[in-house]
VOGU-205524 format. One record per residue: x, y, z of N, C-alpha, C in turn. Coordinates in Angstrom, 2 decimals, padded with zeros to 5 digits. Each point is the difference from the previous one (the first is absolute). Last residue first. Layout:
! VOGU-205524
FIPA_X_Y_Z_X_Y_Z_X_Y_Z
...
END
This chain:
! VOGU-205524
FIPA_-005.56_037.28_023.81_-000.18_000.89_001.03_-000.87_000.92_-000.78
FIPA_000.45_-005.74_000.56_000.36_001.91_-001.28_-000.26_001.01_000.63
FIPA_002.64_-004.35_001.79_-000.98_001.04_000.19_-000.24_000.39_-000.60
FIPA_002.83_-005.02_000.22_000.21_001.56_-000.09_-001.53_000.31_-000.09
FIPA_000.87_-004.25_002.55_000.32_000.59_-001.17_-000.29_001.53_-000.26
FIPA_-001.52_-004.71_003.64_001.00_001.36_-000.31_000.04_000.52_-001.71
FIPA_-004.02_-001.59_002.84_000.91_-001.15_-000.39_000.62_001.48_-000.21
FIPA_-002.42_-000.36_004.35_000.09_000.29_-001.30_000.74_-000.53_-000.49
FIPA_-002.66_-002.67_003.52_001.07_000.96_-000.04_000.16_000.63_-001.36
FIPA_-004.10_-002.38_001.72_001.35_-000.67_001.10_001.14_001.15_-000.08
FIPA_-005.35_000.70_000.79_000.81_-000.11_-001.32_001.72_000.09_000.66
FIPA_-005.58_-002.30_000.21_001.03_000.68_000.64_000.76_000.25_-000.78
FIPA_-004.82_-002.12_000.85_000.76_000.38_-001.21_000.72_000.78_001.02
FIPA_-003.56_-002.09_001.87_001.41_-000.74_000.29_000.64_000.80_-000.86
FIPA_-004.70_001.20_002.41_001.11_000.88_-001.11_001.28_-000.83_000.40
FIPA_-003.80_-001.83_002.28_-000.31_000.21_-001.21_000.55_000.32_-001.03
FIPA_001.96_-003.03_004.10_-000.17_001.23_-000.16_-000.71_000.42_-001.25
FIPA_002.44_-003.79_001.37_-001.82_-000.28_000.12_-000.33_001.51_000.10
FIPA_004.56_-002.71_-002.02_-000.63_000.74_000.77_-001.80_000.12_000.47
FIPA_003.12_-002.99_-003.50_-000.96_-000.07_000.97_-000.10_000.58_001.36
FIPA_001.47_001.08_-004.53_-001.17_-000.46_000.17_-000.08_-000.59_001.48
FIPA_002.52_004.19_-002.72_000.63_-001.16_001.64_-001.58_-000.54_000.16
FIPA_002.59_002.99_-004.18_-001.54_-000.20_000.75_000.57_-001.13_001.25
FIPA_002.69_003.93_-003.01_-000.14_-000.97_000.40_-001.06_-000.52_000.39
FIPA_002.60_003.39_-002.90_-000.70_000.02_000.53_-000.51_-001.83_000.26
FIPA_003.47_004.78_-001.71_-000.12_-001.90_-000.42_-000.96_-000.17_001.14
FIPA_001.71_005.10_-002.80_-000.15_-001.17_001.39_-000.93_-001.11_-000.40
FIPA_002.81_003.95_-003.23_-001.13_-000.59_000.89_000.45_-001.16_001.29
FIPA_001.88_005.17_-003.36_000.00_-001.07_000.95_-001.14_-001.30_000.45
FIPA_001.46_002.75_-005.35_-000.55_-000.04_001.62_-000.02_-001.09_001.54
FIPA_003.89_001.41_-004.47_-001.35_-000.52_000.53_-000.77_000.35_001.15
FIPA_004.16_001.25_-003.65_-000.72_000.26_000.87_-001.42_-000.62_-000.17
FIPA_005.21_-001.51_-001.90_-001.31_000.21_-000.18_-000.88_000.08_000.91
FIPA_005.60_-000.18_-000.06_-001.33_-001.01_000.08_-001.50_000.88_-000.47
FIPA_005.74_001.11_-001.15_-001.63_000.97_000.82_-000.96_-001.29_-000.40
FIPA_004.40_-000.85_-001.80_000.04_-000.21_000.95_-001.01_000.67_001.09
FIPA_-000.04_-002.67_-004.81_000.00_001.15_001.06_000.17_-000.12_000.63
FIPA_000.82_-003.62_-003.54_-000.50_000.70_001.43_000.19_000.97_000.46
FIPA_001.09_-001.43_-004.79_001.09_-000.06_000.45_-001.79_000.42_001.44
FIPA_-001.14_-001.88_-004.88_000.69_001.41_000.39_000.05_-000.41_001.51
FIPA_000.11_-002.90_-004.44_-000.44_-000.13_001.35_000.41_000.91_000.50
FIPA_001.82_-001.37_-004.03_-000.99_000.88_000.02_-000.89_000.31_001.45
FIPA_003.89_-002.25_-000.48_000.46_001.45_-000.53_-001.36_000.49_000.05
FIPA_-000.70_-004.93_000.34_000.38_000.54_001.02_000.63_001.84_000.14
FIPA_-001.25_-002.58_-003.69_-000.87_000.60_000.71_000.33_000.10_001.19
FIPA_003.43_-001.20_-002.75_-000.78_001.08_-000.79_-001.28_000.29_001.15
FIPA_002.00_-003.86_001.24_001.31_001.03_000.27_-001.06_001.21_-000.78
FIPA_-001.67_-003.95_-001.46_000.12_000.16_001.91_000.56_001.40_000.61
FIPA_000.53_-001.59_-004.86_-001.33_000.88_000.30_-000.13_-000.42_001.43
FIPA_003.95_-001.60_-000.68_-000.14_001.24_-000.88_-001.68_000.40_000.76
FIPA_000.87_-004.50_000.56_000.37_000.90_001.40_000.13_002.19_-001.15
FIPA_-001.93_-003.59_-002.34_-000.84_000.16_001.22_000.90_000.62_000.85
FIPA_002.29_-000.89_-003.70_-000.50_000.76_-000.46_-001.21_000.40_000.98
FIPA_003.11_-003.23_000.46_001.04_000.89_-000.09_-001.29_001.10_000.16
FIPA_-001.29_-004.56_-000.40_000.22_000.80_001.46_000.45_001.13_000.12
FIPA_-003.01_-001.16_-004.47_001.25_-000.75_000.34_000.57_000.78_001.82
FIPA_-004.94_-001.64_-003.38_001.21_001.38_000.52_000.95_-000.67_000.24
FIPA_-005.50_-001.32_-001.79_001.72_000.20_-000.30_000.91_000.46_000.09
FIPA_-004.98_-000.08_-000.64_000.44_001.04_001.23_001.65_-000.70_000.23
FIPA_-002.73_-001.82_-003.41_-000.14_001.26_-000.44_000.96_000.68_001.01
FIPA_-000.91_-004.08_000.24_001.26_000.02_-000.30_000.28_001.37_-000.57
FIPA_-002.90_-003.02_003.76_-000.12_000.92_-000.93_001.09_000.59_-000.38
FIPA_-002.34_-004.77_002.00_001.57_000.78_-000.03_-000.48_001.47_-001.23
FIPA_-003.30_-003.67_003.37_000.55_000.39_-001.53_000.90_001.01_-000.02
FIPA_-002.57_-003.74_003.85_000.53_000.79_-000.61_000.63_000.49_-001.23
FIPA_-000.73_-004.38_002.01_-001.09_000.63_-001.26_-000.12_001.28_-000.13
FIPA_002.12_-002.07_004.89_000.17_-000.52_-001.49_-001.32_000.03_-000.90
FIPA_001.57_003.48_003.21_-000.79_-000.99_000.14_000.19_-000.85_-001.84
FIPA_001.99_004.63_004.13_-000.22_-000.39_-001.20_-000.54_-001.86_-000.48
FIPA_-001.81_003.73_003.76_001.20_-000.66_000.10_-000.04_-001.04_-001.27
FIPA_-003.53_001.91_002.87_000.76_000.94_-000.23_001.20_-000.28_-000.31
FIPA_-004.99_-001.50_-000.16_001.22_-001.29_000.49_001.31_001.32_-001.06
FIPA_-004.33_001.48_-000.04_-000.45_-000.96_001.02_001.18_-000.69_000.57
FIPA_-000.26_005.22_-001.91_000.29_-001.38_-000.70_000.10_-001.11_001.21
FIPA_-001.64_005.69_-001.48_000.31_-000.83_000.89_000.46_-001.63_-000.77
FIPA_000.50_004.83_-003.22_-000.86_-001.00_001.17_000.44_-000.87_001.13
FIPA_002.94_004.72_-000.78_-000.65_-001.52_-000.36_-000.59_-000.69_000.19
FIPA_002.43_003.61_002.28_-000.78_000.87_-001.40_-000.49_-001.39_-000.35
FIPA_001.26_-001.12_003.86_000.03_001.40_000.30_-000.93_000.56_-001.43
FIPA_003.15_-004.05_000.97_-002.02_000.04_000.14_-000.67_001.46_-000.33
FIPA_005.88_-001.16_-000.96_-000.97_000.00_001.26_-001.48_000.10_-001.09
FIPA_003.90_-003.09_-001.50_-000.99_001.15_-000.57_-001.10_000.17_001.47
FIPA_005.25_-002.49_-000.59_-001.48_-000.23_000.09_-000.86_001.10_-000.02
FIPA_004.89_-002.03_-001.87_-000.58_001.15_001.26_-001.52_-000.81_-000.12
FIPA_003.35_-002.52_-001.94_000.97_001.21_000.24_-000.49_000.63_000.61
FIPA_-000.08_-005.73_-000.93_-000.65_001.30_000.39_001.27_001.11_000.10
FIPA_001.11_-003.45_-003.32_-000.70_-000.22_001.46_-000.37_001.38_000.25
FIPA_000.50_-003.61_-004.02_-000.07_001.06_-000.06_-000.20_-000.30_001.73
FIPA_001.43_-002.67_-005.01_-000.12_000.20_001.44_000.37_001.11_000.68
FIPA_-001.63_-002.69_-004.89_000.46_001.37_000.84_-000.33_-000.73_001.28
FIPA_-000.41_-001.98_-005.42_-000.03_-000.44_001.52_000.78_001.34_000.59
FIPA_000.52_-001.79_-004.77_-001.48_000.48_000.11_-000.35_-000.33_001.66
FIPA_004.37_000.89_-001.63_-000.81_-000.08_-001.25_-000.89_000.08_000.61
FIPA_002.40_001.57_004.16_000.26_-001.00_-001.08_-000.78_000.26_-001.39
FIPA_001.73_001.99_005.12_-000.54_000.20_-001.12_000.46_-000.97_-001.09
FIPA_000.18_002.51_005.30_000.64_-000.94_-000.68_-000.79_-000.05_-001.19
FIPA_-001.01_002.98_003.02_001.67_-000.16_000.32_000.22_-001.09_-000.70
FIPA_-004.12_003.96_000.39_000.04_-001.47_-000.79_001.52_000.16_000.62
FIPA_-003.44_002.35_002.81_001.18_000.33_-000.67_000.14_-001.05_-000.55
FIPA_-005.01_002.23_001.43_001.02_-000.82_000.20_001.39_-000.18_-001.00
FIPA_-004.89_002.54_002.97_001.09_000.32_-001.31_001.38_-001.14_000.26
FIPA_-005.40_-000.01_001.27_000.78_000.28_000.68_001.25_000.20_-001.17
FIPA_-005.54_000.27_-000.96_000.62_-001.20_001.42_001.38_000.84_000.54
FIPA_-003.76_002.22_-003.53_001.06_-000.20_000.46_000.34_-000.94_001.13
FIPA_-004.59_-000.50_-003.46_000.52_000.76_001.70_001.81_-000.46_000.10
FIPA_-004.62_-000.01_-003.37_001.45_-000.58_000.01_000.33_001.02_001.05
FIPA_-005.06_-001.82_-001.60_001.26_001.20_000.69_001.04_-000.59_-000.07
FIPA_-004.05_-001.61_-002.67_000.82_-000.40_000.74_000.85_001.54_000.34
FIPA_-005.63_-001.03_-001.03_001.85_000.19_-000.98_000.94_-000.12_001.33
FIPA_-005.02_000.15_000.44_000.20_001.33_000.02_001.32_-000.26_-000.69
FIPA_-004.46_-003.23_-000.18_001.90_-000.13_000.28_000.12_001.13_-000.17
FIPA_-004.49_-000.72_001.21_000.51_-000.60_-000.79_001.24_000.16_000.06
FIPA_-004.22_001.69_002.45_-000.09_-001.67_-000.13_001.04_-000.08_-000.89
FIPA_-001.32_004.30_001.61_-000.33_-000.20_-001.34_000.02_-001.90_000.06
FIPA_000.85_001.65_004.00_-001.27_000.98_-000.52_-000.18_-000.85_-001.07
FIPA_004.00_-001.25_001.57_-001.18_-000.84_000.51_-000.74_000.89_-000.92
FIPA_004.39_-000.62_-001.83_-000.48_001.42_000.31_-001.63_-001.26_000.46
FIPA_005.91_-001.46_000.51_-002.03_-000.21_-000.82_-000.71_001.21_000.69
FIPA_005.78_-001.26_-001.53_-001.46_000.84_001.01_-000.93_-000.13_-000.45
FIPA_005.28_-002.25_-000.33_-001.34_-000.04_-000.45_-001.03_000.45_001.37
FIPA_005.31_000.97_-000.85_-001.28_-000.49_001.40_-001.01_000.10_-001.13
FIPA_005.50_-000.28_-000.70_-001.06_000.12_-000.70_-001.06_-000.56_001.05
FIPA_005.11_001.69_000.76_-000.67_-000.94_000.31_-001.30_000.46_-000.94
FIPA_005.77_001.26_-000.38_-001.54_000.08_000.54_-000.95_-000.79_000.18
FIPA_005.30_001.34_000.06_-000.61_-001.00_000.39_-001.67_000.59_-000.34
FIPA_004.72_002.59_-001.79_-000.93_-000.30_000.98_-001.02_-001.43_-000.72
FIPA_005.85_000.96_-000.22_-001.37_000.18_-000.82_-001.38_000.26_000.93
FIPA_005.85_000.51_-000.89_-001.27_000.02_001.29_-000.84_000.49_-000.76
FIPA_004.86_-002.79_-001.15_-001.12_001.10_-000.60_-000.75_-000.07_001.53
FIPA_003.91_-002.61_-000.59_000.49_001.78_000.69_-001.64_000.40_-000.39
FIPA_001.17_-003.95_-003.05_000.53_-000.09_001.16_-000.01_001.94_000.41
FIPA_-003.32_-001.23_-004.03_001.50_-000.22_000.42_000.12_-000.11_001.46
FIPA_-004.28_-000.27_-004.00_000.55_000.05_001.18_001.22_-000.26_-000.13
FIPA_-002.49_000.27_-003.62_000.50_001.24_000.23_000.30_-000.39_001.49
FIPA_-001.84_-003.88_-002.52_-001.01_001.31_000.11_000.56_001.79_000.20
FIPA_002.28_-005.05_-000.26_-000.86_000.58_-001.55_-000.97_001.03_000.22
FIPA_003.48_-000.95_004.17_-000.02_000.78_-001.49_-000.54_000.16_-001.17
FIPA_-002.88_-002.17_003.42_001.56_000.69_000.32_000.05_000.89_-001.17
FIPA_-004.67_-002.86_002.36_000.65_000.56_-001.23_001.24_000.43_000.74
FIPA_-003.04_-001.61_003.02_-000.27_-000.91_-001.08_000.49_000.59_-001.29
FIPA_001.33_000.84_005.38_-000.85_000.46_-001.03_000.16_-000.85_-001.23
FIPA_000.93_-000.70_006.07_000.64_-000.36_-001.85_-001.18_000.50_-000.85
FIPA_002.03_001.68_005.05_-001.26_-000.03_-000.46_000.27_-000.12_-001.67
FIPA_002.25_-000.44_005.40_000.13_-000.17_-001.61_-001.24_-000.47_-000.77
FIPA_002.20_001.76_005.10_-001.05_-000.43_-000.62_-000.45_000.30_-001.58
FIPA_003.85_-000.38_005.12_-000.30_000.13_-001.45_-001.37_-000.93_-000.96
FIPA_003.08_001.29_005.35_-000.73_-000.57_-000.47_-000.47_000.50_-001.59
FIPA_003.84_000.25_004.01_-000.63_000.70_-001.59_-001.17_-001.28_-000.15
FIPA_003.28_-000.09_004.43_000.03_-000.50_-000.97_-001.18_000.78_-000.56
FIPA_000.91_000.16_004.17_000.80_001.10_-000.67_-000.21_-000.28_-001.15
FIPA_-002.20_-002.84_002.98_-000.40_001.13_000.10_000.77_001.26_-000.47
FIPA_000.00_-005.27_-001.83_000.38_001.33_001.39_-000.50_000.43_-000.49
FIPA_-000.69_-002.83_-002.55_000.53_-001.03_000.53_000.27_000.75_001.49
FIPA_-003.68_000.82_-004.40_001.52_000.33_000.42_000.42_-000.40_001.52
FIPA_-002.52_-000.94_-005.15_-000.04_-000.41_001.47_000.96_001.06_000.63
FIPA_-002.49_001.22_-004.65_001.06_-000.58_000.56_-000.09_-000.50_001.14
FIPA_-003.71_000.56_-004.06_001.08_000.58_000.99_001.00_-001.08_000.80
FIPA_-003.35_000.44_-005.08_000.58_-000.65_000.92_000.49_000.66_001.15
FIPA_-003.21_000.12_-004.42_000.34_000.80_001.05_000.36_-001.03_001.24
FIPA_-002.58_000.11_-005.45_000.09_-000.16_001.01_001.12_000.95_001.07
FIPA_-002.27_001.31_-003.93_-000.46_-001.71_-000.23_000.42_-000.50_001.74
FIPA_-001.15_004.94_-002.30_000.80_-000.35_001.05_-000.49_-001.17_-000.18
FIPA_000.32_002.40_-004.56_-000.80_000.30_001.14_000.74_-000.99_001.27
FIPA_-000.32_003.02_-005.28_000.87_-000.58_001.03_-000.68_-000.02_001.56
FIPA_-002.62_-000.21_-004.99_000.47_000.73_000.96_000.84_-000.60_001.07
FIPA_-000.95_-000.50_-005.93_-000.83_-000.88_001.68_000.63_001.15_000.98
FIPA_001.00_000.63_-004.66_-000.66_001.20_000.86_-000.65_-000.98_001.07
FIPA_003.30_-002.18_-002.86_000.34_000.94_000.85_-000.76_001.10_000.41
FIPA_-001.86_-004.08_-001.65_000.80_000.19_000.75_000.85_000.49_000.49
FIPA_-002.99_000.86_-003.55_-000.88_-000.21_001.14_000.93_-000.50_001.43
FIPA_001.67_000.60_-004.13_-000.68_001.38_000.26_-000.47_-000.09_001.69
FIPA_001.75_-003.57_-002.77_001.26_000.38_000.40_-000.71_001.70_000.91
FIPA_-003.17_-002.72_-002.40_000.28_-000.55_001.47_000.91_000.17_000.42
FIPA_-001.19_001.81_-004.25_-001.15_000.47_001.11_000.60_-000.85_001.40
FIPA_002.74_-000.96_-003.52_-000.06_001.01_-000.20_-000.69_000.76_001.24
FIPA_-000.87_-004.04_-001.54_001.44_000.16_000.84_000.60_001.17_000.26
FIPA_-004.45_-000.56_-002.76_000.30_-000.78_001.48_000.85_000.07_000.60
FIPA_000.64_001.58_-004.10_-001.12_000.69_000.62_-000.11_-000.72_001.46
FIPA_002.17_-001.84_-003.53_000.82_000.51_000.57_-000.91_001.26_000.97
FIPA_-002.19_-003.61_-001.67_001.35_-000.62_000.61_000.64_001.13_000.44
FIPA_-002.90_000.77_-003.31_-000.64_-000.11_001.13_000.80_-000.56_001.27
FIPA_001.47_000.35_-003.70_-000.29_000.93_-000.08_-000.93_000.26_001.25
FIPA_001.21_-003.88_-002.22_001.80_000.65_000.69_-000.35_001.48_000.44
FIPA_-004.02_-002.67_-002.12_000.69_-000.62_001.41_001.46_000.69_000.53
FIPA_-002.02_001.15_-004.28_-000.75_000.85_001.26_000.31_-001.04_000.81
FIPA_002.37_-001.28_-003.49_000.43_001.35_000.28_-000.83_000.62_001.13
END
């Protein structure tokens, strides 16, 4: 009885342990293309499908995990997980996805990343799970919110741009070439 019991504990813990493994990028093929009109295509296969909640049409994001070492202290500061790029699954099986790129995440608010571009051992986050219908929606929503240009520019002061001409032989080379334009405060 404690062998069927323990039996079912094990199978139990390893049905656990394999659906919380994480979806990740195994590999990644592209296309040739034969012209210069011709598409080129780059397919990126994830290691879970439908036993995880993936479908055809989803847009998931890509992230990446950076192990950081803290020098001072000498020891592992933990891994960052850094957004990579957002990708669309179009095909889908039991335990296999295929996914291609949908955007790419400007730099701007995000750490930096050595190789800017999704990489096999990447990990699929299924939390951020959307569908296209619903990115162009909130596209459209902030765009309403974006208030509309004035048409009164904003008063500035005038300056001037200033040049040096090294190899004059005159002591005072600093000169000044021309103003830059723009409005006056008066």
């Amino acid at each position: 009885m404690r062998c069927l019991w323990l039996a079912a504990i094990l199978v139990s813990s390893l049905n656990a342990w394999a659906q919380s493994e994480e979806i990740t990028v195994f590999d990644m093929r592209k296309t040739l293309a034969l012209s210069d009109n011709e598409p080129t295509y780059r397919d990126y296969y994830l290691s879970k499908g439908f036993n995880v909640g993936l479908k055809p049409g989803m847009i998931v994001t890509v992230k990446r995990k950076m192990p950081l070492y803290d020098s001072i202290h000498n020891r592992s500061a933990g891994d960052l997980s850094v957004a990579v790029a957002r990708v669309k699954i179009i095909h889908c099986e039991r335990n296999l996805a295929v996914a291609r790129l949908y955007a790419d995440f400007s730099r701007e608010s995000l750490p930096a990343l050595e190789d800017n571009f999704i990489m096999i051992g990447d990990q699929v986050d299924l939390a951020t799970a959307t569908t296209e219908s619903k990115v162009k929606a909130s596209k459209a929503a902030e765009a309403k919110d974006i208030p509309e240009k004035s048409e009164k520019l904003p008063e500035t002061a005038q300056t001037a741009e200033f040049s040096v001409d090294f190899a004059s032989q005159s002591p005072d080379n600093v000169t000044t070439v021309r103003p830059v334009d723009g409005p006056v405060v008066q």
